[in-house]
N, C-alpha and C positions, 0 to 999 in steps of 0.2 A: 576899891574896885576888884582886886585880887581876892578879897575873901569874898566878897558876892560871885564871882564867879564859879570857883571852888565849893561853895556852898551848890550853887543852881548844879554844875555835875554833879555835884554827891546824888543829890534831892535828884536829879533825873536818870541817875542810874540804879539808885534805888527804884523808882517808879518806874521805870524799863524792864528790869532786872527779878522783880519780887514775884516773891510764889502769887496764880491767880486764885482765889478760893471761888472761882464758878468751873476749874479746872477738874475734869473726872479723873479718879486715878483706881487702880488695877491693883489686886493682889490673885495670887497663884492659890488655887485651891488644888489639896494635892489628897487624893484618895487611894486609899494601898485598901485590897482585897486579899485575903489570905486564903489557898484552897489545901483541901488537902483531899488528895485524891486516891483512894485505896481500890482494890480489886483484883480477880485472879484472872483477868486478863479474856480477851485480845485486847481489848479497850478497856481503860480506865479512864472515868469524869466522876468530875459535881459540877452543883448548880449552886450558886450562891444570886441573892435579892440583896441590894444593896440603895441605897435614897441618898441625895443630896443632904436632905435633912440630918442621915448620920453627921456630918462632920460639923465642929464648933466654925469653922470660918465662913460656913456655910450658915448657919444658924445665928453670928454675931452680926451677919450684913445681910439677910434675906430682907433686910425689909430699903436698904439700900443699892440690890443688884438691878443695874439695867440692862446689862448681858452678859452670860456667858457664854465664853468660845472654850471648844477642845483646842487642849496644845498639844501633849505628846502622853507617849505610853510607854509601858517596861514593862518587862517578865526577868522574873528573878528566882532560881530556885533555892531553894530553902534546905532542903533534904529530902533525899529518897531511895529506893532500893540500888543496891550496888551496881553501878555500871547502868543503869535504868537508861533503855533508849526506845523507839518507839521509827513508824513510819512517818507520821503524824504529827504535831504540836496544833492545837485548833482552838482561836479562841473567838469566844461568839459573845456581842450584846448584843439586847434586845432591848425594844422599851419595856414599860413598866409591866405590857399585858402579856407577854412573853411569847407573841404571836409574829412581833412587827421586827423582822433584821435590820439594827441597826449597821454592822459590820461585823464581817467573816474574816479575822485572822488565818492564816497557816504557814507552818512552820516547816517543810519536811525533812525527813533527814534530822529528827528531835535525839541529842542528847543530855541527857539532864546537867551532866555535873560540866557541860559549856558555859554554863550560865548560872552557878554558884556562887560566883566572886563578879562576874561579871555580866554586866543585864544585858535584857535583846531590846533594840529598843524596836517599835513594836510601829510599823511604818504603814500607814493605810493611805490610801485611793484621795484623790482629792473627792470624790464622788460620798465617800464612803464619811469623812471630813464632814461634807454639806448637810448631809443626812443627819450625824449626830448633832452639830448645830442647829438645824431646824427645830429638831428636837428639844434639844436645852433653850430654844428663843422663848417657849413657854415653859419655863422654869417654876413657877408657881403650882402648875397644874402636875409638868411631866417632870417629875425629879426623881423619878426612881426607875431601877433598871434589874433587868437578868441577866447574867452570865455565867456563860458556862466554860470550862476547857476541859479539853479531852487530849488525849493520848492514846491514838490508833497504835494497834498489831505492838505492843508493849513488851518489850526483853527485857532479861535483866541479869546476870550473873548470880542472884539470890539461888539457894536450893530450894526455897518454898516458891509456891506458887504464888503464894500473895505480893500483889504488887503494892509502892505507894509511892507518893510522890506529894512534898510539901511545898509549893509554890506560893507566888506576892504577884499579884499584879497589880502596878502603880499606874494610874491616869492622872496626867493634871490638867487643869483648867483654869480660866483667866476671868476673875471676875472684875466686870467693869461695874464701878459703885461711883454713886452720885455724889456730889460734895456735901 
């Protein structure tokens, strides 16, 4: 009687207990943008086009994604002119047509070498959140986007005029994927 018992706990904590395989699970799709922004100023940008389709984890489960959601963003810089500072930090996506504002960053009071070793994390609007969401809910269709950053009224301690500025900015995203 003792080992029927011990038995049926085991057997039913196991069966309580066990992974469900109708259970969806999530992995982090993480996309870094590298800009490099040169100019003799006031303003220094680019524009970089970038798709979901670039990245492998995105391309390994496209055909298993039910959704994705934005999670968080960074800015990181890379390297740039000495003492590189700026009124400004702005960074803008757009969808794919490079018409429709997804979200308006700004940073002011931009120094570069703040954020070297250390990233900004890059905080938007719940408003701003729903928008790119909507967005990515058609993911098949809309998976690619524009982005720009810029750097208003631009200093720098260099003695040339030429400015630049090597910056990363990381977005990730929560892909939910079918069993």
């Amino acid at each position: 009687m003792k080992r029927l018992i011990i038995i049926l706990t085991f057997t039913g904590l196991i069966f309580f207990n066990a992974c469900d395989p109708f259970e969806d699970y999530f992995i982090n799709l993480k996309m870094e943008q590298q800009f490099q922004l040169v100019g003799i100023g006031p303003n220094i940008e680019q524009q970089i086009n970038f798709c979901l389709s670039d990245y492998d984890d995105y391309n390994d489960n496209a055909d298993k994604i039910e959704q994705i959601k934005y999670l968080d963003a960074a800015y990181l810089t890379i390297d740039a002119s000495e003492n590189l500072s700026g009124d400004n930090m702005i960074l803008k996506l757009y969808e794919s047509n490079g018409s429709t504002l997804l979200f308006e960053y700004r940073l002011p009071s931009f120094v570069a070498a703040d954020y070297r070793n250390k990233p900004l994390h890059i905080q938007l609007s719940q408003s701003d959140k729903d928008r790119l969401n909507q967005y990515l809910a058609n993911h098949k269709i809309n998976n690619c986007f524009k982005a720009i950053l810029s750097v208003e009224n631009v200093q720098s301690d260099n003695p040339l005029t030429l400015f630049f500025l090597n910056a990363k900015i990381e977005f990730v995203a929560e892909l939910k994927l079918k069993p």
